[in-house]
One Martini backbone bead per residue (centre of mass of N, CA, C, O) as a GRO file, in nm:
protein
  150
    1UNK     BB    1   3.129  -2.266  -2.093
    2UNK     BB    2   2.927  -2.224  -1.844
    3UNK     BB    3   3.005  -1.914  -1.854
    4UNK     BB    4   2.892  -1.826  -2.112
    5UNK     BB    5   2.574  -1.917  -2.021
    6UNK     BB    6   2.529  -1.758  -1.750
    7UNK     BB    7   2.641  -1.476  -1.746
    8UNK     BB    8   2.406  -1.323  -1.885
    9UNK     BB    9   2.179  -1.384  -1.674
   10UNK     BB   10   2.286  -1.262  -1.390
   11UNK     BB   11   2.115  -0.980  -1.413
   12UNK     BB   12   1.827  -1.056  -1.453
   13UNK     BB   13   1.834  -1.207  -1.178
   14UNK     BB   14   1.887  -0.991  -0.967
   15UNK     BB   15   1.590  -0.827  -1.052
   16UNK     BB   16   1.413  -1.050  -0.970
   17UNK     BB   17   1.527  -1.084  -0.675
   18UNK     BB   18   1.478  -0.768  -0.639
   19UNK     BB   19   1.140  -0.763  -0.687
   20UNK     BB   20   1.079  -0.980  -0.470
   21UNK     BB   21   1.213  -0.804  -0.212
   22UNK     BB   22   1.004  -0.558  -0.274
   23UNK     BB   23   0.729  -0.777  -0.196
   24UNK     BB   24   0.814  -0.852   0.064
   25UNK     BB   25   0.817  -0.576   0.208
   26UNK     BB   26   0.529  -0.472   0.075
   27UNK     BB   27   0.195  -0.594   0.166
   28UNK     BB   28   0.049  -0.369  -0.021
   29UNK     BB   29   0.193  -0.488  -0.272
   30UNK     BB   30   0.046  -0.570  -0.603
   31UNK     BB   31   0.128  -0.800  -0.839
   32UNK     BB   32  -0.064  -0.783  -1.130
   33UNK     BB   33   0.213  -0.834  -1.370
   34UNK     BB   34   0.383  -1.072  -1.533
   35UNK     BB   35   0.732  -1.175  -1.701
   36UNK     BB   36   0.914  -1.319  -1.907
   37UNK     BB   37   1.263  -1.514  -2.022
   38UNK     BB   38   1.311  -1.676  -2.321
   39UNK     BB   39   1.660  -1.761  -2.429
   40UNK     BB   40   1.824  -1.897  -2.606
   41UNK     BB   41   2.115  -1.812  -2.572
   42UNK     BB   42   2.031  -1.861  -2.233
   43UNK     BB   43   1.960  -2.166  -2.089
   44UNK     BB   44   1.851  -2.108  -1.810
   45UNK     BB   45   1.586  -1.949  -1.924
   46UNK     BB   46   1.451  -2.265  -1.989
   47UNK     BB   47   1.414  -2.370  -1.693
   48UNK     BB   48   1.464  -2.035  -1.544
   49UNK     BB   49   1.266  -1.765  -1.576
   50UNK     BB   50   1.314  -1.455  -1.549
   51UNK     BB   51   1.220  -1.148  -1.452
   52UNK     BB   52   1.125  -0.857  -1.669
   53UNK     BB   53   0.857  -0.803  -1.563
   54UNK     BB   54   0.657  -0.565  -1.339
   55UNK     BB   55   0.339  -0.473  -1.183
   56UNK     BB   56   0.254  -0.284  -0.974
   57UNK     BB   57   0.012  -0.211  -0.703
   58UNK     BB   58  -0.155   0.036  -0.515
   59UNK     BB   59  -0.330   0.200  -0.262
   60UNK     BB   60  -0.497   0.456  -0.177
   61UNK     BB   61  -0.669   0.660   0.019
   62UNK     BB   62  -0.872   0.607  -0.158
   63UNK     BB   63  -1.106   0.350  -0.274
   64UNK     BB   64  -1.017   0.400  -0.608
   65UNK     BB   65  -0.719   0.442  -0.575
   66UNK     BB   66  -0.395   0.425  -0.755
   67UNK     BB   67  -0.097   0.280  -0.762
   68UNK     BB   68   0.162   0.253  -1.046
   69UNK     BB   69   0.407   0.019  -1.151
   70UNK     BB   70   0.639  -0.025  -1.414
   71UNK     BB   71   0.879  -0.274  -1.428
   72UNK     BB   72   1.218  -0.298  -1.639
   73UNK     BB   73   1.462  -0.468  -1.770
   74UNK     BB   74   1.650  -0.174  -1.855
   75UNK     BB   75   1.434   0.062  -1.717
   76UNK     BB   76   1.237   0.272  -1.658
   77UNK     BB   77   1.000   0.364  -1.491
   78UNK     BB   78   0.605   0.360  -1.486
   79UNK     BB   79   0.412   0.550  -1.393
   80UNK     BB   80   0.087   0.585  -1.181
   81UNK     BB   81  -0.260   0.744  -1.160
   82UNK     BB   82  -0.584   0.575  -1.047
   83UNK     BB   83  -0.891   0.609  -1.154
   84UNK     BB   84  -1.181   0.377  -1.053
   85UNK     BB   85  -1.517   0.357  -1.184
   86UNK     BB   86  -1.725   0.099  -1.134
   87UNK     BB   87  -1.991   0.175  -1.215
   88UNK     BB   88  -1.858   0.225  -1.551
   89UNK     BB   89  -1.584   0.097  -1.568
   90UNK     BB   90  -1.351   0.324  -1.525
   91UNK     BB   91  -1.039   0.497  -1.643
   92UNK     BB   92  -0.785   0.673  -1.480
   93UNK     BB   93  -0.467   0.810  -1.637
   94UNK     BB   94  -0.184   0.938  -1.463
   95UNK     BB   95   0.103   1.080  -1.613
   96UNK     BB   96   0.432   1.193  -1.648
   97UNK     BB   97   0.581   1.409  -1.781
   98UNK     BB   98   0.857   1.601  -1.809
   99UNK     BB   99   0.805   1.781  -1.518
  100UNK     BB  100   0.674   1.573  -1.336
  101UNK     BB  101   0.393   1.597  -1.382
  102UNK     BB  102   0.061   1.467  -1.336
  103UNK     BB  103  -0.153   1.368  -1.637
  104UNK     BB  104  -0.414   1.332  -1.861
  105UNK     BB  105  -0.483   1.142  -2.096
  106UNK     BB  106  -0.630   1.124  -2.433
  107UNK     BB  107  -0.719   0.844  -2.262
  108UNK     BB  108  -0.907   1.014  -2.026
  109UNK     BB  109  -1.176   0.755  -2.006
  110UNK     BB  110  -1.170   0.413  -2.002
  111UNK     BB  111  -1.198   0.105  -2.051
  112UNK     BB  112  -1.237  -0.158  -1.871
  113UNK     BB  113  -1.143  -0.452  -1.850
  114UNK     BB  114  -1.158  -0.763  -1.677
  115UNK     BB  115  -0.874  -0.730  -1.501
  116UNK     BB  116  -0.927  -0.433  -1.403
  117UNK     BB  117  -1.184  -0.517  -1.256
  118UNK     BB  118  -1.078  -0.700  -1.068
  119UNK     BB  119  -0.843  -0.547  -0.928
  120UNK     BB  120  -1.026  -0.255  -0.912
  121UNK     BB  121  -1.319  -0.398  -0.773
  122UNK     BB  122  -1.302  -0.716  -0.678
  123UNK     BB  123  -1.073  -0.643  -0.469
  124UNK     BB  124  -0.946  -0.679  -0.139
  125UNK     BB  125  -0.797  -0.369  -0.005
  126UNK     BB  126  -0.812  -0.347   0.351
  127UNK     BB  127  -0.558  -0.473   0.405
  128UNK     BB  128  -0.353  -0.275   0.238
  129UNK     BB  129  -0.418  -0.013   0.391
  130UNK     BB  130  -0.370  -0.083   0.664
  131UNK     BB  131  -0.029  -0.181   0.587
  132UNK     BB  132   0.008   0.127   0.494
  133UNK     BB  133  -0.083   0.250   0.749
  134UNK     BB  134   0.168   0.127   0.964
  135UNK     BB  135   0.396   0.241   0.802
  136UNK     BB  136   0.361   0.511   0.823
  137UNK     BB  137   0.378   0.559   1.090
  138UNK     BB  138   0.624   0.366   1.122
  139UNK     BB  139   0.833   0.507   0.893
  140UNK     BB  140   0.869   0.313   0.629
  141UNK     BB  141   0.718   0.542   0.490
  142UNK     BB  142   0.555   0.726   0.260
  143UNK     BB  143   0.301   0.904   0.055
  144UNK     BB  144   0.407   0.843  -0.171
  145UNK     BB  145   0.477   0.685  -0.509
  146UNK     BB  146   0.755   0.588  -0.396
  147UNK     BB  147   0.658   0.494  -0.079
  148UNK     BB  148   0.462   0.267  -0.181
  149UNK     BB  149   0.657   0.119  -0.387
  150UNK     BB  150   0.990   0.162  -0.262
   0.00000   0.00000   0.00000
């Protein structure tokens, strides 16, 4: 009976502590938002609900450039590389597109949210590139948005 209860939770837990241990391990990556799991038919998720979805944000080597992936259980990640105008509050957001090419959307550039002004204008990233640059030089990571964030 047990078993028939917790069975299905054990892959989003896996997902969870997967996303939870490659966020502790690149500090310069900030889980900017993050979703959670309450299925009733899964009663341990609703004692302790599993992450289903986190946005990483990454800052990139230019003062307002940045990198994010949205990951979903059981879906592919969606890259973006974001460009940030404080002064006008504005953000251009390029996704790849069928050829892995990074393209400006049809809505880009548009007005910033009052979350995406905090993010990417009022949050001080100046610790996060400094981490993500001692990481390139010991080669940690790559240089690119999947060596940044992954």
């Amino acid at each position: 009976m047990i078993a028939m209860v917790t069975l299905p939770t054990v892959p989003r837990y896996v997902f969870h502590f997967g996303v939870l241990s490659e966020i502790s391990r690149r500090p310069w990556v900030y889980a900017s938002d993050r979703a959670y799991a309450h299925e009733v038919f899964e009663p341990l998720t609703l004692i302790s609900p599993p992450l289903t979805a986190v946005t990483y944000t990454a800052p990139s080597w230019t003062t307002q450039n940045f990198e994010q992936v949205v990951r979903r259980y059981g879906q592919e990640d969606e890259l973006a590389l974001i460009q940030a105008d404080c002064d006008k509050h504005t953000v251009w957001i390029a996704q790849p597109d069928s050829s892995g090419a990074f393209r400006y959307g049809a809505y880009s550039p548009g007005d910033m949210s009052p979350d995406a002004i905090g993010l990417f204008c009022k949050k001080d990233w100046k610790a996060a590139r400094d981490e993500w640059r001692t990481a390139l030089k010991s080669g940690l990571t790559t240089g690119s948005i999947n060596g940044a964030l992954f």
